[in-house]
PDB file of N, CA, C and O in Angstrom:
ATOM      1  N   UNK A   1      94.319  30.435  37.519  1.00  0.00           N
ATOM      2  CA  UNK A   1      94.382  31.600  38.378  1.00  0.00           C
ATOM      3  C   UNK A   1      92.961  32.087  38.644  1.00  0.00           C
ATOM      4  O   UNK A   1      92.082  32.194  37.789  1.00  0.00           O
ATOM      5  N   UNK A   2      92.824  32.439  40.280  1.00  0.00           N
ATOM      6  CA  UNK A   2      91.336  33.066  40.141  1.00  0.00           C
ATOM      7  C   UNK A   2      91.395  34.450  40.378  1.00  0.00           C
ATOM      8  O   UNK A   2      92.249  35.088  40.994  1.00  0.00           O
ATOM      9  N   UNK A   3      90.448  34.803  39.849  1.00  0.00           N
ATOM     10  CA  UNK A   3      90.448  36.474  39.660  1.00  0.00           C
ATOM     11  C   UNK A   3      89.576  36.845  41.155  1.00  0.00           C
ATOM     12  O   UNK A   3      89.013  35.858  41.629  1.00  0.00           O
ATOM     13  N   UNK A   4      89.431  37.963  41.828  1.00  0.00           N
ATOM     14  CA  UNK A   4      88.666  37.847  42.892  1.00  0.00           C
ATOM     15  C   UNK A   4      88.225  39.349  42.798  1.00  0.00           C
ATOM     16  O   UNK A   4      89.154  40.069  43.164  1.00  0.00           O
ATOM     17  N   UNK A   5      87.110  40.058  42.428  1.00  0.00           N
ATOM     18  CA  UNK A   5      86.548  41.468  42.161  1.00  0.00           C
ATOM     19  C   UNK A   5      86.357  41.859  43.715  1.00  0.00           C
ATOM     20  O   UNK A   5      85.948  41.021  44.518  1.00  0.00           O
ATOM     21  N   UNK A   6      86.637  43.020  44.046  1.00  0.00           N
ATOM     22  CA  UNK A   6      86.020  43.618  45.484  1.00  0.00           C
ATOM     23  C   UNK A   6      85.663  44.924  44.761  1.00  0.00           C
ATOM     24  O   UNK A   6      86.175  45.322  43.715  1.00  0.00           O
ATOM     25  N   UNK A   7      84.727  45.517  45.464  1.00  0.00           N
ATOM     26  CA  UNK A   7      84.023  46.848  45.167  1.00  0.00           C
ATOM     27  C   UNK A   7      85.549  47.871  45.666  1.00  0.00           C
ATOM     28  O   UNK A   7      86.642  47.547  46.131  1.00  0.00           O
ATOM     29  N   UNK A   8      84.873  49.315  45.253  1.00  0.00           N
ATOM     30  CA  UNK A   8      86.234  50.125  45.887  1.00  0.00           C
ATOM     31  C   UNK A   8      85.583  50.240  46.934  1.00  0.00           C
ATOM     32  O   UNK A   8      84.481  49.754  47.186  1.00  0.00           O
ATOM     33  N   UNK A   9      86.588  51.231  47.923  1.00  0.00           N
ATOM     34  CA  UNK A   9      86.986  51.032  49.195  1.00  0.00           C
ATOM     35  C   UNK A   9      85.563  52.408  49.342  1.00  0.00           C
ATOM     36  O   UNK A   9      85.395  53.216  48.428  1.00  0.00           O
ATOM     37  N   UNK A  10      85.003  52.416  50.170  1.00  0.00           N
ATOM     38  CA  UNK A  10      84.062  53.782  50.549  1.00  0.00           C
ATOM     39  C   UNK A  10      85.070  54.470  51.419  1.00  0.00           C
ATOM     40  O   UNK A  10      85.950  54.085  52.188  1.00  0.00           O
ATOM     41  N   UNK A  11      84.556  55.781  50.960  1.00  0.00           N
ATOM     42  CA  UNK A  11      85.198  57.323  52.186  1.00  0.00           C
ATOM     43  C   UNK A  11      84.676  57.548  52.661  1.00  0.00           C
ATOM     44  O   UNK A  11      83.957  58.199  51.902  1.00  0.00           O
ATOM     45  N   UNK A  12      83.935  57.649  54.249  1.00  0.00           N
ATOM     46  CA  UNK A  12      83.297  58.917  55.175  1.00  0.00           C
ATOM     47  C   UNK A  12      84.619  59.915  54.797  1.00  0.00           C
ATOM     48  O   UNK A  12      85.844  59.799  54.797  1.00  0.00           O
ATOM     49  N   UNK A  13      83.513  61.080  54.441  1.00  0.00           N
ATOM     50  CA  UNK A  13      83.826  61.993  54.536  1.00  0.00           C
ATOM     51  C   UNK A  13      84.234  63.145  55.782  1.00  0.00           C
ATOM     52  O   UNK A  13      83.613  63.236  56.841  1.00  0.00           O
ATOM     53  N   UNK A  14      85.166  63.812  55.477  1.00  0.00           N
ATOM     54  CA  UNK A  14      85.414  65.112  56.780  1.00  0.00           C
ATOM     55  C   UNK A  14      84.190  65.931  57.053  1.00  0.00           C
ATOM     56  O   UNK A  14      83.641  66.267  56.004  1.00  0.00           O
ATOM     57  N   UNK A  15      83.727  66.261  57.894  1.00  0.00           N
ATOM     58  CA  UNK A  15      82.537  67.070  57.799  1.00  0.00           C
ATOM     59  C   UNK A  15      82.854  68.409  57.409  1.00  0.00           C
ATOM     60  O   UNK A  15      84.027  68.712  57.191  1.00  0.00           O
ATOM     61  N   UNK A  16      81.749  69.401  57.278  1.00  0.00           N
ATOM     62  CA  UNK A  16      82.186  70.776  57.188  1.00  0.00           C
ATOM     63  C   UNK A  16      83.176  71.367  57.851  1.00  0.00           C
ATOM     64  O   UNK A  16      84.225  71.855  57.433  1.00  0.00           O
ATOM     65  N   UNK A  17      82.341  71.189  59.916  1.00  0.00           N
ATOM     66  CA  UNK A  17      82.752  71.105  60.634  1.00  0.00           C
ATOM     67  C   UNK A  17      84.482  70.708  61.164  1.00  0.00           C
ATOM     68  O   UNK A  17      85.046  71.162  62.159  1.00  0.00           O
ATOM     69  N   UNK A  18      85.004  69.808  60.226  1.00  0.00           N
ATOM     70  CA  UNK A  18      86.360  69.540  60.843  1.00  0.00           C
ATOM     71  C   UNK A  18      87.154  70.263  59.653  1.00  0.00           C
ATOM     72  O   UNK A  18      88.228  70.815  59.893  1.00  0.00           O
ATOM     73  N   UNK A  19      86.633  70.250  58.437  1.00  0.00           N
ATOM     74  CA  UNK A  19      87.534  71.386  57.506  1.00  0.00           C
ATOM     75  C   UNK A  19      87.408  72.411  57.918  1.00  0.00           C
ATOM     76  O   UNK A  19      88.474  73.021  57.837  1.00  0.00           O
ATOM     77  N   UNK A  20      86.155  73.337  58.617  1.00  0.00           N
ATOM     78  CA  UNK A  20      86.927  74.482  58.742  1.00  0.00           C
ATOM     79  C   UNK A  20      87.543  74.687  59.826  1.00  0.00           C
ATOM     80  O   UNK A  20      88.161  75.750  59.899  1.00  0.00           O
ATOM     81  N   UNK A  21      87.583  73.564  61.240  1.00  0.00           N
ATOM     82  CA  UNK A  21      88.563  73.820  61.945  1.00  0.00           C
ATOM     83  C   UNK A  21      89.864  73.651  61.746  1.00  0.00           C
ATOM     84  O   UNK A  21      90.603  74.263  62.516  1.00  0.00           O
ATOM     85  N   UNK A  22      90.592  72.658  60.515  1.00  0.00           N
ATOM     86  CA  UNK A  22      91.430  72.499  59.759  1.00  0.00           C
ATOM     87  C   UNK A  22      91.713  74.352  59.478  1.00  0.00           C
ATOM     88  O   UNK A  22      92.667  74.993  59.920  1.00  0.00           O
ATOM     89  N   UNK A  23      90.618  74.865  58.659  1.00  0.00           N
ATOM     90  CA  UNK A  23      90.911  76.317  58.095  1.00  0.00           C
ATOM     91  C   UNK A  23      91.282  77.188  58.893  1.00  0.00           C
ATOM     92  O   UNK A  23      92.134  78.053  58.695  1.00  0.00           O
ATOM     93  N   UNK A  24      90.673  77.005  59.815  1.00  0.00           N
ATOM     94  CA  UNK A  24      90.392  78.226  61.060  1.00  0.00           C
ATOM     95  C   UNK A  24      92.507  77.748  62.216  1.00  0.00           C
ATOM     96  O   UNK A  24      93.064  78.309  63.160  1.00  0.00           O
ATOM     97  N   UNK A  25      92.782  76.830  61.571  1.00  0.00           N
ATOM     98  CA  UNK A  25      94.230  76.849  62.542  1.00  0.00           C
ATOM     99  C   UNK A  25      93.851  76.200  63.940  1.00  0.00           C
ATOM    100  O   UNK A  25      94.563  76.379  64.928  1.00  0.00           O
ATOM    101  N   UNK A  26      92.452  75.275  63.980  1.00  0.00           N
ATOM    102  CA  UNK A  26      91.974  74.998  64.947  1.00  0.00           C
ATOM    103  C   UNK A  26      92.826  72.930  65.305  1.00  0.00           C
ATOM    104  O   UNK A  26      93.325  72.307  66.243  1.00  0.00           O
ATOM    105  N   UNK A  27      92.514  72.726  63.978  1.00  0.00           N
ATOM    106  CA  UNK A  27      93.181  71.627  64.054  1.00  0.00           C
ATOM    107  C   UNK A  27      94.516  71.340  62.787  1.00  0.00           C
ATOM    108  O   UNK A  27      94.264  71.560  61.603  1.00  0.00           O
ATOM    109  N   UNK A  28      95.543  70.968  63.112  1.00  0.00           N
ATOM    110  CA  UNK A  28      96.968  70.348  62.115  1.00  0.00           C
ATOM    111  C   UNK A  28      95.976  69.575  61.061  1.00  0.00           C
ATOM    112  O   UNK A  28      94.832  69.136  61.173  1.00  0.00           O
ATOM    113  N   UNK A  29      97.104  69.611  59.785  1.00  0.00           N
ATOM    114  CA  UNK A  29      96.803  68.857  58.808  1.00  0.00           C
ATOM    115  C   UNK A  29      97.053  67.782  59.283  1.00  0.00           C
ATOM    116  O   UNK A  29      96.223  66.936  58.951  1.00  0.00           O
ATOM    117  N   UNK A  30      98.266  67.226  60.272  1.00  0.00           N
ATOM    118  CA  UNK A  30      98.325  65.272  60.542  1.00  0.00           C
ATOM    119  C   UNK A  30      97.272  65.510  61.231  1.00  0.00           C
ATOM    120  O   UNK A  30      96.389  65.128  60.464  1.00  0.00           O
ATOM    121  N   UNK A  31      96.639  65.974  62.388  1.00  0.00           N
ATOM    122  CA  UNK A  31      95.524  65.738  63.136  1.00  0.00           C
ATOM    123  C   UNK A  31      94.196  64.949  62.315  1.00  0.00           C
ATOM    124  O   UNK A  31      93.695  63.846  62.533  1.00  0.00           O
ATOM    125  N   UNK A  32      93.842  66.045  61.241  1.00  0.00           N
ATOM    126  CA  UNK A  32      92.851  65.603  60.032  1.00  0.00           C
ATOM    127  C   UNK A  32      93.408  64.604  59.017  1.00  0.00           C
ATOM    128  O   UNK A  32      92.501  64.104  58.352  1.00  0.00           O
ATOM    129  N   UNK A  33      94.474  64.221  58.741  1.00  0.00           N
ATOM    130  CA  UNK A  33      94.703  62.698  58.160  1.00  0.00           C
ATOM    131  C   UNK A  33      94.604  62.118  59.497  1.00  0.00           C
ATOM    132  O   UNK A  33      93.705  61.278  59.526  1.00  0.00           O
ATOM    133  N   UNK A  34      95.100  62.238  60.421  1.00  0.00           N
ATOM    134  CA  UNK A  34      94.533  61.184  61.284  1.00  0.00           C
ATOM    135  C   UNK A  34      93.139  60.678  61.344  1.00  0.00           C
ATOM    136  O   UNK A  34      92.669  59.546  61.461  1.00  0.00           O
ATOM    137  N   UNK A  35      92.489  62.166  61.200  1.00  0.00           N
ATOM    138  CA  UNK A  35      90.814  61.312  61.494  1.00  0.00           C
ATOM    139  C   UNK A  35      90.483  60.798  60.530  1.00  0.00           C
ATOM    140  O   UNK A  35      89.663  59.880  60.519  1.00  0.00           O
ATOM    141  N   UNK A  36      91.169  61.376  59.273  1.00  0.00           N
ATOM    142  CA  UNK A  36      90.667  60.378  58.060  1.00  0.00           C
ATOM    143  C   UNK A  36      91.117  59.400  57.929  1.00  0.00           C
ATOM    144  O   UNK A  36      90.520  58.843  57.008  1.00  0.00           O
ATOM    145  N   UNK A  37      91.992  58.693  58.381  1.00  0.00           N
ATOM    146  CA  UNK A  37      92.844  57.213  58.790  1.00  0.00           C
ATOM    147  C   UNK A  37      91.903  56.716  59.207  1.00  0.00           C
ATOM    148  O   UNK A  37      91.469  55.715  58.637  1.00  0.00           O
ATOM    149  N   UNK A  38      91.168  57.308  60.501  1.00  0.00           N
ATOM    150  CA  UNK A  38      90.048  56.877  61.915  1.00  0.00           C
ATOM    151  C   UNK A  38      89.258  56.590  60.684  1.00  0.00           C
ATOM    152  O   UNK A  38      89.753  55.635  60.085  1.00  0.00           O
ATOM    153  N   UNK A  39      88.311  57.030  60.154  1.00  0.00           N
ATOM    154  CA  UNK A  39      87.144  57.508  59.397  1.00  0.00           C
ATOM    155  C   UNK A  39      87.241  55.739  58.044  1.00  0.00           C
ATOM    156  O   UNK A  39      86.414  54.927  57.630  1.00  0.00           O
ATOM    157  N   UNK A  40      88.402  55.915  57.902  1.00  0.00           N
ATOM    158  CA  UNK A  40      88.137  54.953  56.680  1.00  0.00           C
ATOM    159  C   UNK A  40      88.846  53.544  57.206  1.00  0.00           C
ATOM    160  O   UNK A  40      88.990  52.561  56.479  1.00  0.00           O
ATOM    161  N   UNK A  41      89.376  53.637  58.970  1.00  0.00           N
ATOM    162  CA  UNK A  41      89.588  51.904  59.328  1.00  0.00           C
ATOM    163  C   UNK A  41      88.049  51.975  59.528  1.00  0.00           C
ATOM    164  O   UNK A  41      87.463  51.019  59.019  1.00  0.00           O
ATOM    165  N   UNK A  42      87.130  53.038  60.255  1.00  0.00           N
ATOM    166  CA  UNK A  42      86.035  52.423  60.737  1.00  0.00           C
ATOM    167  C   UNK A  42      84.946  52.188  59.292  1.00  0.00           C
ATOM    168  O   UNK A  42      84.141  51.256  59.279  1.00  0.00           O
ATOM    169  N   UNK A  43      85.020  52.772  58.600  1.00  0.00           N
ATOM    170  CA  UNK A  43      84.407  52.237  57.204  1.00  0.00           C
ATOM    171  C   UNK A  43      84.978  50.718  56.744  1.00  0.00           C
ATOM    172  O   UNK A  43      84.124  49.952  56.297  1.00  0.00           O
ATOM    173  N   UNK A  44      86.015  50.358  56.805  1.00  0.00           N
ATOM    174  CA  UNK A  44      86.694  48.940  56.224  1.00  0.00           C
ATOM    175  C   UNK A  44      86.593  48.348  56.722  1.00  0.00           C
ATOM    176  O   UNK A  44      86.760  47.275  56.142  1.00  0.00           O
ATOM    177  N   UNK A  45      86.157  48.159  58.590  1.00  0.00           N
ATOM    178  CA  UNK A  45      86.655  47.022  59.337  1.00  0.00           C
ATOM    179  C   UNK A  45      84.855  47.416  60.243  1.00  0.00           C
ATOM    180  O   UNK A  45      84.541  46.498  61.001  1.00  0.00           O
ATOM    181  N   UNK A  46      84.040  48.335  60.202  1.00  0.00           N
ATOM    182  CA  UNK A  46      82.855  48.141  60.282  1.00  0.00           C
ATOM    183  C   UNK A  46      81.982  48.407  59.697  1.00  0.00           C
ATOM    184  O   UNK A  46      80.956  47.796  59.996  1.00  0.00           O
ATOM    185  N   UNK A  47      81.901  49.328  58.682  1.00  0.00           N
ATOM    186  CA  UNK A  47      80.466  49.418  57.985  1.00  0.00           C
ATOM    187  C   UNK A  47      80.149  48.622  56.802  1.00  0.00           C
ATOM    188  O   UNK A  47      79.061  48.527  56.235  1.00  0.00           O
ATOM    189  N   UNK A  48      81.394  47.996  56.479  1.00  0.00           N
ATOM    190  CA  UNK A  48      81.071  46.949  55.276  1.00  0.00           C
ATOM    191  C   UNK A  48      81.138  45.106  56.036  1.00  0.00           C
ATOM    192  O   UNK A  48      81.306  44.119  55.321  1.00  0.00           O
ATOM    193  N   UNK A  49      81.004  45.054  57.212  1.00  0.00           N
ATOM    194  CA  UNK A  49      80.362  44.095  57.784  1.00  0.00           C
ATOM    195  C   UNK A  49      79.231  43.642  57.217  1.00  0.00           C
ATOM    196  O   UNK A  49      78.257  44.386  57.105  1.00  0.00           O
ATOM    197  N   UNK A  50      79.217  42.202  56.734  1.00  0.00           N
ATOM    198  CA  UNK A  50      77.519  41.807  56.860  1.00  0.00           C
ATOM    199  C   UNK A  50      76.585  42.187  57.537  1.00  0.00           C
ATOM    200  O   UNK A  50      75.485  42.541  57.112  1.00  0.00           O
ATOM    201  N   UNK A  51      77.032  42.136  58.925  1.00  0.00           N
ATOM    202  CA  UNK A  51      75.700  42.065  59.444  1.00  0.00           C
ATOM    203  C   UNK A  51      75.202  43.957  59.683  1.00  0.00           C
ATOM    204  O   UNK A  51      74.202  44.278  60.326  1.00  0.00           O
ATOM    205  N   UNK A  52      76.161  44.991  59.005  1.00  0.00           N
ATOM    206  CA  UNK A  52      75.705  46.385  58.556  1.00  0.00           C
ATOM    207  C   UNK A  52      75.207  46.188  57.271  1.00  0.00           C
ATOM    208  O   UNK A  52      74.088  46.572  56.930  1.00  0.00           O
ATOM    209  N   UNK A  53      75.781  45.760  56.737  1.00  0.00           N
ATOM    210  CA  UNK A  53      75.386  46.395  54.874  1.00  0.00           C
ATOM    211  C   UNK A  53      74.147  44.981  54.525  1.00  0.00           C
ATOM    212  O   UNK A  53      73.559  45.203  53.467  1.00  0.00           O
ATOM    213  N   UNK A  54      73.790  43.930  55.068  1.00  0.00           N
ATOM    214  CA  UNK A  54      72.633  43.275  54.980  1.00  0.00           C
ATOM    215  C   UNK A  54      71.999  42.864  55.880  1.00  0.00           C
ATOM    216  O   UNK A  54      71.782  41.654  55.937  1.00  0.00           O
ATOM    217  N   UNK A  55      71.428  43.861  57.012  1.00  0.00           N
ATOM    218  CA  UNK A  55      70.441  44.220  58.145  1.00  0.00           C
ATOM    219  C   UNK A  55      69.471  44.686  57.828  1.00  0.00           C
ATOM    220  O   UNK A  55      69.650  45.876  57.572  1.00  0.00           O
ATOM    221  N   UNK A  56      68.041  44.245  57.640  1.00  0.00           N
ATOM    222  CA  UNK A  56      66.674  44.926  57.675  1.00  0.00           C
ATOM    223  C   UNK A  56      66.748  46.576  58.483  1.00  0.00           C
ATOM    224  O   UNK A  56      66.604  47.729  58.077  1.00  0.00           O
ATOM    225  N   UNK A  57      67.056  45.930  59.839  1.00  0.00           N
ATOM    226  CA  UNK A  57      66.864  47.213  60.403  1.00  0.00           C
ATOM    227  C   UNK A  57      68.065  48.438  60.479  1.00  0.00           C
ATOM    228  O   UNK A  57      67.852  49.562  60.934  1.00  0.00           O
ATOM    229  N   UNK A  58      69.220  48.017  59.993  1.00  0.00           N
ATOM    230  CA  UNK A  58      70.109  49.642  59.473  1.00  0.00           C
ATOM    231  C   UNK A  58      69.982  49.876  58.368  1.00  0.00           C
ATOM    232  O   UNK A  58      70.564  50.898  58.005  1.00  0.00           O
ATOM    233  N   UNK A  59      69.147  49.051  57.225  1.00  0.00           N
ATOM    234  CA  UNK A  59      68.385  49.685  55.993  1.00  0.00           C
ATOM    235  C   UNK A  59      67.708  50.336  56.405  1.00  0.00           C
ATOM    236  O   UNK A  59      68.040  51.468  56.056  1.00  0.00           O
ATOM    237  N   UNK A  60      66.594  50.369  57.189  1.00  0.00           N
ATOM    238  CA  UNK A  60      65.327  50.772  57.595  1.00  0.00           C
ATOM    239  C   UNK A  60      65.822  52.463  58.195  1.00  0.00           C
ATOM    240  O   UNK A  60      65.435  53.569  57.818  1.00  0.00           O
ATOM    241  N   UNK A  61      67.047  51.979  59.502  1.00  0.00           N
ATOM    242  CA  UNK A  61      67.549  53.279  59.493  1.00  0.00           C
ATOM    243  C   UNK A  61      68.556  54.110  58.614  1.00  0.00           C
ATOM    244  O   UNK A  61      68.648  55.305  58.895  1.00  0.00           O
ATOM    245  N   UNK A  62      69.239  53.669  57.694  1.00  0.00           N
ATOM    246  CA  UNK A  62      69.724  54.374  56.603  1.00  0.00           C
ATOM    247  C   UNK A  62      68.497  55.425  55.921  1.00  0.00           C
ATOM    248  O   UNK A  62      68.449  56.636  55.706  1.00  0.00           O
ATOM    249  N   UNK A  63      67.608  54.340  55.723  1.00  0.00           N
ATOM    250  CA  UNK A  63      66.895  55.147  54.512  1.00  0.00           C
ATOM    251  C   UNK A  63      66.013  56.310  55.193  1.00  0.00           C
ATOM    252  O   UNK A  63      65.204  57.004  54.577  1.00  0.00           O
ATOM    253  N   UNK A  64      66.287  56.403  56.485  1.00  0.00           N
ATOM    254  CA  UNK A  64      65.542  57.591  57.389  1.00  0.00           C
ATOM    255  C   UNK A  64      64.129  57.417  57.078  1.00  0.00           C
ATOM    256  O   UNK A  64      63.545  58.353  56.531  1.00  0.00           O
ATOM    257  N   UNK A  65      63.552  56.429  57.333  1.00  0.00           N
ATOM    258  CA  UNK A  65      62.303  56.232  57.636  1.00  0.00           C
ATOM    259  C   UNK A  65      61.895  56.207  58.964  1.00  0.00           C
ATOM    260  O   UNK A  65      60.720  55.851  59.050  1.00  0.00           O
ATOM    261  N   UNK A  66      62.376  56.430  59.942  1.00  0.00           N
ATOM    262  CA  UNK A  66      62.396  56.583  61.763  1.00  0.00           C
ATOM    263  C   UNK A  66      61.727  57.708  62.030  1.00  0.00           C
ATOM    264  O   UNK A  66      62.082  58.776  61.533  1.00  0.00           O
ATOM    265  N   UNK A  67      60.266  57.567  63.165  1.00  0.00           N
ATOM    266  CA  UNK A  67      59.588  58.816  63.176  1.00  0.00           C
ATOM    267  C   UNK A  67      60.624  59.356  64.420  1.00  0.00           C
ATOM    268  O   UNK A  67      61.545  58.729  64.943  1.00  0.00           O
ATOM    269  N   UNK A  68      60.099  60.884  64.741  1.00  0.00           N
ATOM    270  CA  UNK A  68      61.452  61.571  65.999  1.00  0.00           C
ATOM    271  C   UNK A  68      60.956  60.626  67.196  1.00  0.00           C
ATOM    272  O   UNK A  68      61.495  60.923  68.263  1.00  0.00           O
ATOM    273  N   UNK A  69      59.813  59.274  67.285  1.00  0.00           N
ATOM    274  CA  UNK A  69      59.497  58.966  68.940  1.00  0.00           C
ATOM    275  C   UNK A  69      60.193  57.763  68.427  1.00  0.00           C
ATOM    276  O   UNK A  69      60.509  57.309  69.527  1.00  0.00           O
ATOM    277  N   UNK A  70      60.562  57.101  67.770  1.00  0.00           N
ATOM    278  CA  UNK A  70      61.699  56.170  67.507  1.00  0.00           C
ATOM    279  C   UNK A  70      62.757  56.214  67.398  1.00  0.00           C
ATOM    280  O   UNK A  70      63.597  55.358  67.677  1.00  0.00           O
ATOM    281  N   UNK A  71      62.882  57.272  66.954  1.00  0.00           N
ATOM    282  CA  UNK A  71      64.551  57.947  67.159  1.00  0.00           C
ATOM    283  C   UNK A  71      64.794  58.161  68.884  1.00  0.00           C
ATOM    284  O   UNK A  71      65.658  57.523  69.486  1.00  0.00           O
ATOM    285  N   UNK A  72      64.004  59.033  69.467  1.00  0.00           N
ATOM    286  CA  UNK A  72      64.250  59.056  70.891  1.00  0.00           C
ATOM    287  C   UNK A  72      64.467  57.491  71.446  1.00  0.00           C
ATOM    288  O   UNK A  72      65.613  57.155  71.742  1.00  0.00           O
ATOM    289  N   UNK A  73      63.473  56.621  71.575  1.00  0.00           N
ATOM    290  CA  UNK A  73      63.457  55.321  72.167  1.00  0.00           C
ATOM    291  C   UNK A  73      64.613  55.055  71.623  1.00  0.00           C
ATOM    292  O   UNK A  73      65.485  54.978  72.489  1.00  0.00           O
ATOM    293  N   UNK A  74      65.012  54.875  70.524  1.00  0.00           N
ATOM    294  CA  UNK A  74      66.279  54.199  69.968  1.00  0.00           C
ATOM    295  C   UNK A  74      67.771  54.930  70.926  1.00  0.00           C
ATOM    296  O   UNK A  74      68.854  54.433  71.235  1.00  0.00           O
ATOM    297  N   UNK A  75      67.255  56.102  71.129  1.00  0.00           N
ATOM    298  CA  UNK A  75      68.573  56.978  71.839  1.00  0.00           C
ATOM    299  C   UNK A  75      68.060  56.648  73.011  1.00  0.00           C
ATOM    300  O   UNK A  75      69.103  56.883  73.621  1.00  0.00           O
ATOM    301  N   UNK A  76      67.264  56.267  73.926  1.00  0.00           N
ATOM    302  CA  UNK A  76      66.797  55.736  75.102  1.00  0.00           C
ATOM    303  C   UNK A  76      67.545  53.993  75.350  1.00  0.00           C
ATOM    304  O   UNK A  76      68.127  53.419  76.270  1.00  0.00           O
ATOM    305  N   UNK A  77      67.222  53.737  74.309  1.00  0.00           N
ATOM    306  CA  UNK A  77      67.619  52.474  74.423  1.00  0.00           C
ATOM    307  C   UNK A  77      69.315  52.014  74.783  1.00  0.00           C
ATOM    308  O   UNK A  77      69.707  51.225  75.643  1.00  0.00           O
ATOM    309  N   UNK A  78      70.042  52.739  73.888  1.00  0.00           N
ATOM    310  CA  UNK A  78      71.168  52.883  73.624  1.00  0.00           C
ATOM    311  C   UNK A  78      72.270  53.633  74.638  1.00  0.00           C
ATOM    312  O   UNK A  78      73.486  53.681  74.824  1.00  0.00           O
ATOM    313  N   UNK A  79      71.260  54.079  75.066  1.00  0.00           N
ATOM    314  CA  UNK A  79      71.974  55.047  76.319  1.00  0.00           C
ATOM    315  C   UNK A  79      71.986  54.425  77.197  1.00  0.00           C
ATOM    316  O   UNK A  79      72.212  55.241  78.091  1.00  0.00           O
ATOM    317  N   UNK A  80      71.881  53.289  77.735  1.00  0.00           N
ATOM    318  CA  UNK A  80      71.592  52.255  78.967  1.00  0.00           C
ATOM    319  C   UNK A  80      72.712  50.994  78.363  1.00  0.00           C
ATOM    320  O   UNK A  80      73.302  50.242  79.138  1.00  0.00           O
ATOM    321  N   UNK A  81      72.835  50.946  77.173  1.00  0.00           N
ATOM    322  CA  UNK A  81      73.163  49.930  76.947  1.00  0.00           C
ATOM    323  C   UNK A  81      74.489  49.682  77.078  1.00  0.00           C
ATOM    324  O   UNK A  81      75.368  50.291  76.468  1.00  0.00           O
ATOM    325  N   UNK A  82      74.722  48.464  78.156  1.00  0.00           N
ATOM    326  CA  UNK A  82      76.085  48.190  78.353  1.00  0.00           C
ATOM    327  C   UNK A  82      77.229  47.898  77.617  1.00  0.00           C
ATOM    328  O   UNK A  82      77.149  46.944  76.843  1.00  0.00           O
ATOM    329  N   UNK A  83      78.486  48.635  77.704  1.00  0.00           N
ATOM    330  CA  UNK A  83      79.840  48.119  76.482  1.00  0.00           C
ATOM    331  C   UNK A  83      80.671  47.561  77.483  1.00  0.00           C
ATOM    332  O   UNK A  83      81.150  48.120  78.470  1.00  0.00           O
ATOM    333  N   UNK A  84      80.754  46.687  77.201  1.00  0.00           N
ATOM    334  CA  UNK A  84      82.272  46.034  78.373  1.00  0.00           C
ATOM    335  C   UNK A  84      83.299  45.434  77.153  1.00  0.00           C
ATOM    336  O   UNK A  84      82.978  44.718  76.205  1.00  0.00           O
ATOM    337  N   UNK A  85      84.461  45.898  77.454  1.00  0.00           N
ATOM    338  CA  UNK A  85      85.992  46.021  76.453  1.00  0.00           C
ATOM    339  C   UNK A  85      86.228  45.034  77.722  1.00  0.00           C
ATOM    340  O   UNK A  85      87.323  44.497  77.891  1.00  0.00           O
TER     341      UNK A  85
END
């Protein structure tokens, strides 16, 4: 029999922001399990991708080493950039 170890599963978290609209009667409790459904397919099925979790350059931007004129270009860049579904 082979044994096969996987790490646990990571949570993005709810932000402040969506608990207290949760508090405030702004949004349903299914609404907010929904986003936390959203929140942890997009953690399982993209941020533990190879080519996220062993990339030079989303280390580089994880670890917030980006001055604000690289951050702009990077939001320059990105803003042009075509998605076709």
């Amino acid at each position: 029999m082979t044994s096969v170890l996987t790490s646990p599963p990571k949570r993005l978290s709810l932000s402040d922001r969506i608990q207290e609209r949760l508090h405030q009667g702004e949004l349903t409790p299914q609404q907010v399990d929904d986003f936390q459904d959203f929140l942890n397919q997009v953690d399982r099925e993209f941020l533990q991708h190879r080519i996220i979790t062993h990339n030079a350059y989303t280390r580089w931007f994880r670890e917030g080493r980006a001055t604000d004129e690289e951050l702009q270009h990077f939001i320059q860049q990105f803003s042009v950039f075509p998605i076709n579904f």
